[in-house]
Residue frames as qw, qx, qy, qz and C-alpha x, y, z in Angstrom:
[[0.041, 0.243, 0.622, -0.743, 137.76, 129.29, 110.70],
 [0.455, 0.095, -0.326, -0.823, 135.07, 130.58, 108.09],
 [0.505, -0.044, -0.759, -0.409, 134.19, 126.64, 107.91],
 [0.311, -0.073, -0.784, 0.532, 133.52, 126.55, 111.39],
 [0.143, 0.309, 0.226, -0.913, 131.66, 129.41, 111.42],
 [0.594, 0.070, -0.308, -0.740, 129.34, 128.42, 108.78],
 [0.388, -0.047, -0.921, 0.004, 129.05, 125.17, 110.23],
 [0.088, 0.150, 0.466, -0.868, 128.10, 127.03, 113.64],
 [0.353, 0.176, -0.090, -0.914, 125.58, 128.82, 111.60],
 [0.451, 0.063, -0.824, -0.337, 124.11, 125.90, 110.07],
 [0.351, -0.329, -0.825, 0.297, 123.66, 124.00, 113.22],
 [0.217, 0.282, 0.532, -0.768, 122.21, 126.96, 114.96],
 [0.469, 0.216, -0.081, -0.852, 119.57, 127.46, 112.00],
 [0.509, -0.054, -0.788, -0.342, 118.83, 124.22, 111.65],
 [0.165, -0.346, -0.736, 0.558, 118.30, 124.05, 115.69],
 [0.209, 0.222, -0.004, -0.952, 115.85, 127.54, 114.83],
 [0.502, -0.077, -0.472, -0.721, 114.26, 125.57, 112.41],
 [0.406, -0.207, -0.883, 0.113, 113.49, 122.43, 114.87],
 [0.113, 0.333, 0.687, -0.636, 112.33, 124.93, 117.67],
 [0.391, 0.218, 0.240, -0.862, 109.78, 126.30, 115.33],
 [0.349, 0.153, -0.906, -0.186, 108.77, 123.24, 114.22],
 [0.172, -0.261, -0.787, 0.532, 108.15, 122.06, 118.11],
 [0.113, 0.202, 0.266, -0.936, 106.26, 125.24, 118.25],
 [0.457, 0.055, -0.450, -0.765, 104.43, 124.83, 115.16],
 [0.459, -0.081, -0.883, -0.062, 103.33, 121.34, 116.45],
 [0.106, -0.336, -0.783, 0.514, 102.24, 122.70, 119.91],
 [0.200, 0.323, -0.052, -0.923, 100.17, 125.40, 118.53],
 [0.301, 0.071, -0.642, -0.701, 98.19, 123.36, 116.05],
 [0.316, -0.506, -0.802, -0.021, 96.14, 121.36, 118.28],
 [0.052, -0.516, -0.445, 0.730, 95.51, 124.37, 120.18],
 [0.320, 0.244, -0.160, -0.901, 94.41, 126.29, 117.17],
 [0.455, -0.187, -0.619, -0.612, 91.89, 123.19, 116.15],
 [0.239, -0.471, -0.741, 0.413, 90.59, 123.24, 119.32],
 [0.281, 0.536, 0.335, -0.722, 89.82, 127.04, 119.19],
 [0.197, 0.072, -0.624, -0.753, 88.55, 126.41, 115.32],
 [0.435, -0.470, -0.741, -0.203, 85.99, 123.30, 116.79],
 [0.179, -0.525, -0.601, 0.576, 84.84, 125.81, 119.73],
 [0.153, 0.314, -0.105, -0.931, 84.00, 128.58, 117.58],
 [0.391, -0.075, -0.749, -0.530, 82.28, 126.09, 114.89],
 [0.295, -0.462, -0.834, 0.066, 80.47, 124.89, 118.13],
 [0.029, 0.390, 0.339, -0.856, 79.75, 128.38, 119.44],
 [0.364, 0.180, -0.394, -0.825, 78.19, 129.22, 115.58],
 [0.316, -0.262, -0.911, 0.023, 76.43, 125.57, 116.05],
 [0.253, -0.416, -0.820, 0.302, 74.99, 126.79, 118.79],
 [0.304, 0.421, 0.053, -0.853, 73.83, 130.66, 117.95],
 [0.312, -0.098, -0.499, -0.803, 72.27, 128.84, 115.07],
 [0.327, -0.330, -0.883, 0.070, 70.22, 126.40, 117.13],
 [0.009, -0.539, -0.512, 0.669, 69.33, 129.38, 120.18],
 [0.159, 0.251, -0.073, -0.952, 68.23, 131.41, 117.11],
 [0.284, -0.092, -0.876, -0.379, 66.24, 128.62, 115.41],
 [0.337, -0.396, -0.791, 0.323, 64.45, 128.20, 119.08],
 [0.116, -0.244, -0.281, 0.921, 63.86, 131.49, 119.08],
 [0.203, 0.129, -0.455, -0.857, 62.13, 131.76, 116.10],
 [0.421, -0.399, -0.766, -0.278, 59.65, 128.59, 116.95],
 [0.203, -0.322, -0.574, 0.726, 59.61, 130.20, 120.56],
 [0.162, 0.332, -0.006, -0.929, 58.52, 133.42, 119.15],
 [0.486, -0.044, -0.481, -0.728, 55.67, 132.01, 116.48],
 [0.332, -0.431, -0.839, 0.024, 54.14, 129.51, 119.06],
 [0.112, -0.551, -0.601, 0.568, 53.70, 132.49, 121.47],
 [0.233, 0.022, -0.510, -0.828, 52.20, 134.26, 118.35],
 [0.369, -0.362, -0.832, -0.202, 49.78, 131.06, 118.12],
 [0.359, -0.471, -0.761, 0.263, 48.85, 131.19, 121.56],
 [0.018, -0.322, -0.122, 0.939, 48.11, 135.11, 121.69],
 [0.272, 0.033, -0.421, -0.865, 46.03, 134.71, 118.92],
 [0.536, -0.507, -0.631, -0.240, 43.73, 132.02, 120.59],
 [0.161, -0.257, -0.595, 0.744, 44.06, 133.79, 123.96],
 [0.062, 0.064, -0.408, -0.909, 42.31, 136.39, 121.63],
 [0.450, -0.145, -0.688, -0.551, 39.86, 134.38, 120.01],
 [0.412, -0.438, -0.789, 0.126, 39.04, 133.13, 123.63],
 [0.116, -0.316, -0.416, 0.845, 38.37, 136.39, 125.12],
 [0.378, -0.109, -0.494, -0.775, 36.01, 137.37, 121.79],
 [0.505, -0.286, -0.805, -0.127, 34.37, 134.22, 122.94],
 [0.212, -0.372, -0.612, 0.665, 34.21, 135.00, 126.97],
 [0.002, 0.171, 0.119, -0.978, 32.92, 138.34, 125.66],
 [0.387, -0.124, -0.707, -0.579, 30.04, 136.95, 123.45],
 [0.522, -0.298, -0.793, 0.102, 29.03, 134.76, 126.02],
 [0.091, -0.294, -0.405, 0.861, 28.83, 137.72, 128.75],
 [0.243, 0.163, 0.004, -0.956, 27.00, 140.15, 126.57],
 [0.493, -0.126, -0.808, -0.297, 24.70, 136.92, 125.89],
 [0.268, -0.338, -0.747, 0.507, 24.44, 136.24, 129.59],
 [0.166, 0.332, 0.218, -0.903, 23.31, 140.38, 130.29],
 [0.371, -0.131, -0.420, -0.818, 20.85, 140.24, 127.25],
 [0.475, -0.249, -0.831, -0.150, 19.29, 137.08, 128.95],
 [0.384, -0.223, -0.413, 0.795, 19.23, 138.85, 132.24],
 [0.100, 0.066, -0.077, -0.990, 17.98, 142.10, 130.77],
 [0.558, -0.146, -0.603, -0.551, 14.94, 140.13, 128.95],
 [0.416, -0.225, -0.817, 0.329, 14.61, 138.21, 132.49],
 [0.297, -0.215, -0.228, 0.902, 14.11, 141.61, 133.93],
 [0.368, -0.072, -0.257, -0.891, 11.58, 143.22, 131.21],
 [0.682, -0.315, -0.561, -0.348, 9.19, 140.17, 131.46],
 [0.627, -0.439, 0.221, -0.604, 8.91, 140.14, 135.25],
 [0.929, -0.177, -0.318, 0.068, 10.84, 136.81, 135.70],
 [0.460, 0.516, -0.460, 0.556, 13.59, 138.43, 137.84],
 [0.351, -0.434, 0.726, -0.403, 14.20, 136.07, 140.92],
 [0.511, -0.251, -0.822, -0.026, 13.08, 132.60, 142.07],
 [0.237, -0.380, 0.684, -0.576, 10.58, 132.14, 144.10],
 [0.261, 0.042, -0.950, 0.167, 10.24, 129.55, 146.63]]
């Protein structure tokens, strides 16, 4: 009966080893699926951070000529009033018709 009994045993641990086998086998495509969704999640935080970074130095750029055009607008005003003012001292201030 012993040989029976280790036969038993046998067969059941060899059936033990097949189910985790099976198991192992369903489990691996599922873990390189979540491996290539993380690798595409890190893909993609580098890319949104990349975009950020050209995001963030074009609207640098364009602040700094918004800038440079508002110097400019301002030049041109305090250009306009001098002409104005001087229009004013010398007695040319209006048309007339």
């Amino acid at each position: 009966m012993s040989d029976e009994l280790k036969r038993a045993f046998q067969q059941l641990c060899g059936d033990y080893e097949e189910l985790l086998d099976e198991a192992a086998q369903a489990t691996r495509p599922l873990d390189e699926r979540i491996g290539l969704a993380l690798f595409k999640i890190d893909e993609s935080c580098a890319a949104a951070e990349l975009l950020r970074k050209d995001a963030q130095q074009t609207q640098e750029q364009l602040l700094t000529e918004l800038l440079t055009n508002c110097h400019e607008l301002e030049d041109i005003f305090l250009r306009v009033n001098l002409i104005e003012v001087d229009e004013d001292s010398f007695g040319y201030g209006g048309h007339k018709c």
